[in-house]
PAROSE-869600 format. One line per 10 residues: number of its first residue (from 1); for each residue x, y, z of C-alpha. Coordinates in Angstrom, 2 decimals. Layout:
<recs>
NUM> X:Y:Z | ...;
</recs>
This chain:
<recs>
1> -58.08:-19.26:-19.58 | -56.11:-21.73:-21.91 | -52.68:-19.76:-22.72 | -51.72:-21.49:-25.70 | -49.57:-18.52:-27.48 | -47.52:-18.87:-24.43 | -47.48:-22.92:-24.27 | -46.17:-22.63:-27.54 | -43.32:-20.49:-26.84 | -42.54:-22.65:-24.56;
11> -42.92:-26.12:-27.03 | -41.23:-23.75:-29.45 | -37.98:-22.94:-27.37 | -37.10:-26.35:-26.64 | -35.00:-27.45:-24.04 | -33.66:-23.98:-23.36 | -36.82:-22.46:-22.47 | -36.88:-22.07:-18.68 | -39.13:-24.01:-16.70 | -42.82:-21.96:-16.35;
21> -42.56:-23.55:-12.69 | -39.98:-23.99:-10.65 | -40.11:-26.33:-7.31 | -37.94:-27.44:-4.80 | -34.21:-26.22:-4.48 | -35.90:-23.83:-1.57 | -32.93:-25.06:0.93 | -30.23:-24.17:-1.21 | -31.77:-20.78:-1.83 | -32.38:-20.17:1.94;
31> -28.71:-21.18:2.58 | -27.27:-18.70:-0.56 | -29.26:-15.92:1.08 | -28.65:-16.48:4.91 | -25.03:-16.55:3.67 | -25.02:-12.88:1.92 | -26.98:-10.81:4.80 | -24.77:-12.34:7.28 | -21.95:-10.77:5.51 | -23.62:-7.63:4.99;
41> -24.13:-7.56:8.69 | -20.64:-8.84:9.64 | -18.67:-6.42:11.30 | -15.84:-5.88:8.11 | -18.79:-6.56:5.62 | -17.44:-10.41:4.68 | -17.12:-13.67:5.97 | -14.27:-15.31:4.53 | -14.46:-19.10:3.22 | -18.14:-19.59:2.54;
51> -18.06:-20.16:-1.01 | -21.24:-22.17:-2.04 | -20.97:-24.73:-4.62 | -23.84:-26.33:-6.49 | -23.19:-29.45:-8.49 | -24.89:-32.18:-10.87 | -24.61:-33.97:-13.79 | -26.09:-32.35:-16.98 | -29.69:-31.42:-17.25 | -29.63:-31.37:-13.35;
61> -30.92:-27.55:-13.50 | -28.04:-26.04:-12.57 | -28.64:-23.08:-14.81 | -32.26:-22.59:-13.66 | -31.63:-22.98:-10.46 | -28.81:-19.80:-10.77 | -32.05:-17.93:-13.17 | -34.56:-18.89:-10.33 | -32.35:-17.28:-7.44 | -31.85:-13.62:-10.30;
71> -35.63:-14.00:-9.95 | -36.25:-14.00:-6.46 | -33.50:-11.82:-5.87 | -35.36:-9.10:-7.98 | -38.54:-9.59:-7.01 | -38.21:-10.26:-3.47 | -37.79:-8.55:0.03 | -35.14:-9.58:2.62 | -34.87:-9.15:6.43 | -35.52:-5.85:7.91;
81> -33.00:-3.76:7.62 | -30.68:-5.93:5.79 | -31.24:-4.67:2.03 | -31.98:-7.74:-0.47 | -28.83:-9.23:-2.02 | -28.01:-8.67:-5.77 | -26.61:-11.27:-8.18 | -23.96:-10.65:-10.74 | -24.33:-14.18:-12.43 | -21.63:-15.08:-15.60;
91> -20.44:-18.13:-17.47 | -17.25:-19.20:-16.57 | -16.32:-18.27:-20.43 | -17.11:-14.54:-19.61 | -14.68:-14.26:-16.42 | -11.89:-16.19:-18.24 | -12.27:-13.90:-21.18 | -13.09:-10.42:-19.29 | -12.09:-10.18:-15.55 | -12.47:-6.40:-16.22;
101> -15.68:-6.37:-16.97 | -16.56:-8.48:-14.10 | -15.43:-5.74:-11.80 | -16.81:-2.97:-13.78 | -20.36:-4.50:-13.42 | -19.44:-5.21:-9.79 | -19.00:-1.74:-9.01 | -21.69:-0.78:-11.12 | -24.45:-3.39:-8.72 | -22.83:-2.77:-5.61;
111> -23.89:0.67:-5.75 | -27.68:0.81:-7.60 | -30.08:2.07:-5.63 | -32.72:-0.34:-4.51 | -35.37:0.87:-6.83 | -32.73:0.88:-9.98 | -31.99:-2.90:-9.34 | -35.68:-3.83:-9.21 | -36.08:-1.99:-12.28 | -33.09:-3.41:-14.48;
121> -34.29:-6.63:-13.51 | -31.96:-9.95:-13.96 | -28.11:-9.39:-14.77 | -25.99:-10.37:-17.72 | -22.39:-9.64:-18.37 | -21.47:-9.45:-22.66 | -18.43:-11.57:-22.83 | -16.22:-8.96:-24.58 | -12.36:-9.17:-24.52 | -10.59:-6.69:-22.88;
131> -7.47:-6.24:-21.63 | -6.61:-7.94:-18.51 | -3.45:-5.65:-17.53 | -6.13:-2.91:-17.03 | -9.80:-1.68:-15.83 | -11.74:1.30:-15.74 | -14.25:1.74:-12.88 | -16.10:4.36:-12.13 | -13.98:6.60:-14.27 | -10.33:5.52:-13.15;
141> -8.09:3.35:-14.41 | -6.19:0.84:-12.72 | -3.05:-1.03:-13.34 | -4.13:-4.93:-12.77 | -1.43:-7.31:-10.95 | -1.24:-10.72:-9.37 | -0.70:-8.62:-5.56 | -3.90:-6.93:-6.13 | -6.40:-9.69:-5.64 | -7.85:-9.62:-8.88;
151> -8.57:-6.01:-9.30 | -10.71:-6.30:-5.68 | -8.57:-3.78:-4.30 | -8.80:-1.40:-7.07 | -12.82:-2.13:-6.58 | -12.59:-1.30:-2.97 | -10.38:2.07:-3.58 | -13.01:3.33:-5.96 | -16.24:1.68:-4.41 | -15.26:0.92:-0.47;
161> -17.35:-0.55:2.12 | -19.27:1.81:3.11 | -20.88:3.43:-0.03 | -22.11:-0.44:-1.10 | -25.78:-0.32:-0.72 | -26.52:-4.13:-0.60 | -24.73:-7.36:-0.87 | -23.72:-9.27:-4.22 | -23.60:-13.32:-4.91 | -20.75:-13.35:-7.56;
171> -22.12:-16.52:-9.29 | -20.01:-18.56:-12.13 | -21.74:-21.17:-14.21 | -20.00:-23.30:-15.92 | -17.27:-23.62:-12.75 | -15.98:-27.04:-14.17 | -14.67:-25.18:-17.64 | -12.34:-22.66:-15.75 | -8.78:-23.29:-15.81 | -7.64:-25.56:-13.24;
181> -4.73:-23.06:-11.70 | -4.75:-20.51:-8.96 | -2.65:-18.20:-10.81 | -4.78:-17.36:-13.75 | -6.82:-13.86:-13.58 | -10.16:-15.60:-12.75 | -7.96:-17.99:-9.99 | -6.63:-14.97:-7.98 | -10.04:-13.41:-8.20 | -11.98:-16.08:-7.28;
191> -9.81:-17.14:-4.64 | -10.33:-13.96:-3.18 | -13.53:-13.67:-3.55 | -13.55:-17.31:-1.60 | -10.80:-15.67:1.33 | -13.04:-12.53:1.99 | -9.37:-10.53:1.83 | -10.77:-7.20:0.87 | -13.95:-6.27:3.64 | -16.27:-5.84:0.80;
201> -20.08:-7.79:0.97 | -19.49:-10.16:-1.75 | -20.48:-14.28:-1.50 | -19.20:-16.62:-4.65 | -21.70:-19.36:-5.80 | -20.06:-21.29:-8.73 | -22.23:-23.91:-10.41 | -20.76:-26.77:-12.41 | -20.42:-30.81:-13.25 | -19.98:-33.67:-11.16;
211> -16.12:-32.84:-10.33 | -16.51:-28.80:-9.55 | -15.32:-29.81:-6.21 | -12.36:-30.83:-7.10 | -12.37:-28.40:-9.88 | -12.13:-25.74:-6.95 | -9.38:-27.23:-4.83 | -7.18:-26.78:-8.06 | -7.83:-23.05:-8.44 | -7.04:-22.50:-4.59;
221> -10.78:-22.63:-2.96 | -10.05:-25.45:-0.64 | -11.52:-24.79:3.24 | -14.92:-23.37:3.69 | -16.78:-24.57:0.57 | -20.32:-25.93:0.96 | -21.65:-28.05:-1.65 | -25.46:-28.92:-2.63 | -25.72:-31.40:-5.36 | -28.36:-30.70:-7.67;
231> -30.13:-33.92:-8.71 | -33.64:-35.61:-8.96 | -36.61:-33.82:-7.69 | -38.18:-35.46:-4.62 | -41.79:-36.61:-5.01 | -44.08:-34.02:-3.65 | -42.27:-31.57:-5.88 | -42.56:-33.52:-9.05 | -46.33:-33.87:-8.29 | -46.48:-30.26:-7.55;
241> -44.42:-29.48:-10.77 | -47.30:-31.36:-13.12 | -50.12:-29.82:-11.48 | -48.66:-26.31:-11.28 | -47.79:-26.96:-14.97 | -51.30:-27.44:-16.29 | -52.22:-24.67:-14.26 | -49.55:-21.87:-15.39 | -51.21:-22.56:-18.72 | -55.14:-22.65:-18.01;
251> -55.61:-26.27:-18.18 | -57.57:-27.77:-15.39 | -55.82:-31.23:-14.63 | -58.18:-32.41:-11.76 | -59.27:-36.49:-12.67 | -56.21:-36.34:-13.97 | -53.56:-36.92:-11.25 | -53.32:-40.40:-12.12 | -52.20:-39.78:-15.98 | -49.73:-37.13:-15.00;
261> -48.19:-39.26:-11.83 | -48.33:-42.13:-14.59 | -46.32:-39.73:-16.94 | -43.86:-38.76:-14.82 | -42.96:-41.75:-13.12 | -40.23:-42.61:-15.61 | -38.45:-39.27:-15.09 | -36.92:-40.56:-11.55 | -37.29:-37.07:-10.60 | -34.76:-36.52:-13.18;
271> -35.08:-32.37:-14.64 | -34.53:-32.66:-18.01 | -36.71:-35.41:-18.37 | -39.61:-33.60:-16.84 | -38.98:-31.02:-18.97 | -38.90:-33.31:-22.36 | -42.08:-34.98:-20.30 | -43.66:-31.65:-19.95 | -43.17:-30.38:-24.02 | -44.64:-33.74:-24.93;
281> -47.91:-32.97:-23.09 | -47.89:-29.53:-24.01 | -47.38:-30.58:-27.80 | -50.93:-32.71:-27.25 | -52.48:-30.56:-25.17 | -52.19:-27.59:-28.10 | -53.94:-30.19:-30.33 | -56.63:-30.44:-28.20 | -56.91:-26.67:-27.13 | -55.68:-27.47:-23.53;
291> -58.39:-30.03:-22.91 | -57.09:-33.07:-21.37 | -59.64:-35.29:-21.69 | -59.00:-36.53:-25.16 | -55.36:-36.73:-25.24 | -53.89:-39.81:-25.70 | -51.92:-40.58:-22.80 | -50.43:-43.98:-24.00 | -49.02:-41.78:-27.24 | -47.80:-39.13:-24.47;
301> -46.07:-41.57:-22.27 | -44.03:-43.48:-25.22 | -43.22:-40.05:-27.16 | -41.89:-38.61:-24.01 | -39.84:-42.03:-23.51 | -38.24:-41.43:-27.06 | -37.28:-38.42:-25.79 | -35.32:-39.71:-23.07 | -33.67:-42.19:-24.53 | -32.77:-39.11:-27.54;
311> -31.55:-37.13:-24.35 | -29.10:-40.63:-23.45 | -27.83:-40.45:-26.81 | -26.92:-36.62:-26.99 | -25.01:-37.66:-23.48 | -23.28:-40.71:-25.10 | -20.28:-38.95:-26.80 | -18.34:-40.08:-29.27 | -15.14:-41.41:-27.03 | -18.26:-43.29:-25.14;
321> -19.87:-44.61:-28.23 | -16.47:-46.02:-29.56 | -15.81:-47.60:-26.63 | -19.41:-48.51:-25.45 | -18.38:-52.50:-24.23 | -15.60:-50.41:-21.50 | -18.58:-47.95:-20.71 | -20.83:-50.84:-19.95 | -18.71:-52.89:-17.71 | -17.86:-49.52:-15.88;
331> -20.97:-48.75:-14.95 | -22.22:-52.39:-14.15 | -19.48:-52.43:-11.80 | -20.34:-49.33:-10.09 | -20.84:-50.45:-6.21 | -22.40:-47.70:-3.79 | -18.88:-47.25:-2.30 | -17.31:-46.69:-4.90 | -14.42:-43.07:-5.43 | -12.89:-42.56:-8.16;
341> -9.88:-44.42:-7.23 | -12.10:-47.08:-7.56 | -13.55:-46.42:-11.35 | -10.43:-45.90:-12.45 | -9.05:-49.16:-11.25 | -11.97:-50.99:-13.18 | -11.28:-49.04:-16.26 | -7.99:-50.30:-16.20 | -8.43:-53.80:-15.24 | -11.43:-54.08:-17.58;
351> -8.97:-53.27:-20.46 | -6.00:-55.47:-19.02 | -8.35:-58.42:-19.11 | -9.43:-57.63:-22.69 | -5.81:-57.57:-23.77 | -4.13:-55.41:-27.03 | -6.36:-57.55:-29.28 | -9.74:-56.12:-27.79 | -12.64:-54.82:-29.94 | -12.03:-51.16:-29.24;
361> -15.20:-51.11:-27.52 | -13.36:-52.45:-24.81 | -10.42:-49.66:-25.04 | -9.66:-46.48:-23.60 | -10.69:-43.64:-26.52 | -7.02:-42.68:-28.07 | -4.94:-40.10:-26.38 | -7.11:-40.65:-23.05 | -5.64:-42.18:-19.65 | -7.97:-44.02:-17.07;
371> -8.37:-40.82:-15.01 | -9.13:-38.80:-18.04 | -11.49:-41.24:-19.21 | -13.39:-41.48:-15.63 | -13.56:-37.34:-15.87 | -15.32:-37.98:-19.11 | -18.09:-40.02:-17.90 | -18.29:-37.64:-14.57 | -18.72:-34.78:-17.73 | -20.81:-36.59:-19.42;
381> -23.35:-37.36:-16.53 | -23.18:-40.76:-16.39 | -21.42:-40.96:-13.04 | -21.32:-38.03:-10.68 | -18.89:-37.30:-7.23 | -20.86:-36.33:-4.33 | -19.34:-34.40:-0.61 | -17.99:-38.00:0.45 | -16.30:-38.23:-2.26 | -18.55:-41.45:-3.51;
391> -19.19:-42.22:-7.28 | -22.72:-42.56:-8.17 | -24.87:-42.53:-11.70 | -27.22:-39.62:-10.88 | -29.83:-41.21:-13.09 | -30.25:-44.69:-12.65 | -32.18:-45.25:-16.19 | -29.21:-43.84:-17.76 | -27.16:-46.32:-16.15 | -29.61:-49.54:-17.55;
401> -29.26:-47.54:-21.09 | -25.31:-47.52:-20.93 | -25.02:-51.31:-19.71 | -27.46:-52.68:-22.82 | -25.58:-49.71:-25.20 | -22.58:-52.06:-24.70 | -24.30:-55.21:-24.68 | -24.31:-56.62:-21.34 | -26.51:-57.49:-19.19 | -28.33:-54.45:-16.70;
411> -27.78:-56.65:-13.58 | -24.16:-58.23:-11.97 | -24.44:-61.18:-14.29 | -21.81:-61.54:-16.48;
</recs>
């Protein structure tokens, strides 16, 4: 049955709906849970240092992928005998502003019973300011202090060990917007969170941009971290996305394998394309009442391609916009070996060679150095840091766009 009330919810939402189906990822999943019921099962309840870290470039799925895990986590089972993790899952805006509250829901999960979790379903935390000198949980109040380890030790006094009834993932999107010092509230509690320095079953996921890595090292989370970099979709997994697509909302898509391969081709794999891909055909397919057959597939393919290049545009800030010749050189540069050492050295030369008399498309946005320029692209998405440390542009379309954006050529000729 066509289910076109909810295909246009989801046309209707936009780009913040979340996906209807949700493929691949399974490996970072199975590592996130193996993680948590082996410390629930450790003998003091933690493992110290195995602090997961998933990172891409915008419209990567970070966020879905953190939405997908609440859902399995909720509606799943785990080993026997090892009771199914829980997730208390925040932006990095809501720690900074409310490290009491963090704890407070902390206590409040690590001690549901199984049955009460199912039922609340997926987590939030309100971002309300409170006072960070002080938190209440479970009816006592407790004097916060650098020496305490973020209010963990007041957690473990009122909630310890043994009275937890399953495991928690503490997971932070957003990573890359915390502050960059150990010191602050959500450094000390994050770092020990990361050290495992109170015995209690909690595993910290934080999700973020191309640099979170780094990002991490700055707050104090240096040995032990694991990364998976969330990127393009592999191709069994886009074809299962379009086909499982069609079918969440009753249209039949067999004949057409062809026109949705065809129509997803440009995507690269990349998310957010697939999804601007996917509210294109959905937008046809409500014209036609979910019937495939008439849609215009040539009108699909180019409206979805407008959308993509609208998507490069939103990426392309303003500091990359003014300076869109430096951009383009930068990323027609780019060499597989490349570290940011490396990006930053062509930034430089690239306006050296120009000299003071350049267009200022071919200078460094006011007020920005070469390293804080080459942090802006990595924010941006157009060039992401992966485990070795290697630049890369995580979609390679995105790279042509910024090379012909600044007027150059998309190859190594001049």
């Amino acid at each position: 049955m066509f289910k076109r009330e909810e295909l246009e919810r989801f046309v209707r939402r936009g780009e913040k709906s979340a996906p209807p189906v949700f493929v691949g990822r399974e490996r970072i999943f199975d590592d996130i849970l193996t993680i948590a019921g082996e410390a629930w099962t450790a003998e003091n309840h933690t493992l110290p240092g195995v602090t997961r870290i998933l990172q891409g470039a915008p419209g990567a799925g970070k966020s879905a992928t953190l939405a997908e895990l609440e859902k399995i986590l909720t509606t799943g089972t785990n080993a026997p005998n090892i009771p199914t993790p829980r997730i208390l899952s925040v932006t990095s805006s809501m720690l900074e502003e409310s490290v009491p509250s963090v704890l407070s829901r902390l206590y409040t999960i690590g001690g549901l019973d199984p049955g009460v979790w199912r039922e609340r379903g997926r987590t939030f935390l309100k971002g309300t300011r409170e006072a960070l000198d002080s938190v209440s949980i479970g009816g006592t109040t407790f004097k916060l202090s650098k020496t305490d380890l973020g209010g963990l030790e007041a957690l473990k006094s009122v909630l310890p060990p043994h009275r937890w009834t399953a495991s928690v993932i503490v997971a932070i999107d957003e990573a890359q917007n915390l502050p960059a010092h150990p010191n602050t509230p959500a450094g000390i509690l994050l770092r020990a969170l990361h050290e495992g320095q109170t015995g209690l079953p909690l595993t910290l996921v934080l999700t973020g941009l191309g640099d979170t890595v780094d990002h991490a090292a700055n707050m104090g989370l240096t040995r032990g971290l694991t990364i998976h970099m969330i990127g393009a979709l592999e191709t069994d997994d886009v074809a299962q996305l379009m086909t499982g697509f069609c079918a969440h909302f009753g249209m039949n898509c067999q004949g057409f394998e062809r026109q949705l391969d065809t129509l997803a081709a440009p995507c690269e794999g990349w998310p957010r394309h697939l999804h601007v891909t996917l509210a294109t055909l959905a937008s046809a397919a409500l014209a036609t009442h979910g019937d495939l057959r008439p849609i215009d597939w040539n009108h699909v393919r180019a409206a979805a391609a407008a959308g993509h290049r609208r998507y490069y545009q939103r990426q392309q800030s303003a500091e990359m916009r003014r300076a869109a010749a430096l951009v383009a050189a930068v990323m027609r540069d780019l060499q597989e070996t490349h570290r940011k050492p490396d990006i930053i050295d062509s930034i430089r030369d690239h306006v050296r060679q120009a000299g003071a008399d350049a267009s200022t498309r071919m200078q460094i946005p006011k007020d920005m150095t070469p390293l804080a320029f080459a942090d802006h692209l990595i924010h941006r998405g157009a060039l992401q840091e992966t485990p070795d440390y290697t630049i890369t542009c995580p979609i390679p379309s995105f790279r042509t766009w910024l090379i012909e954006e600044g007027g150059l050529a998309p190859d190594n000729e001049p």
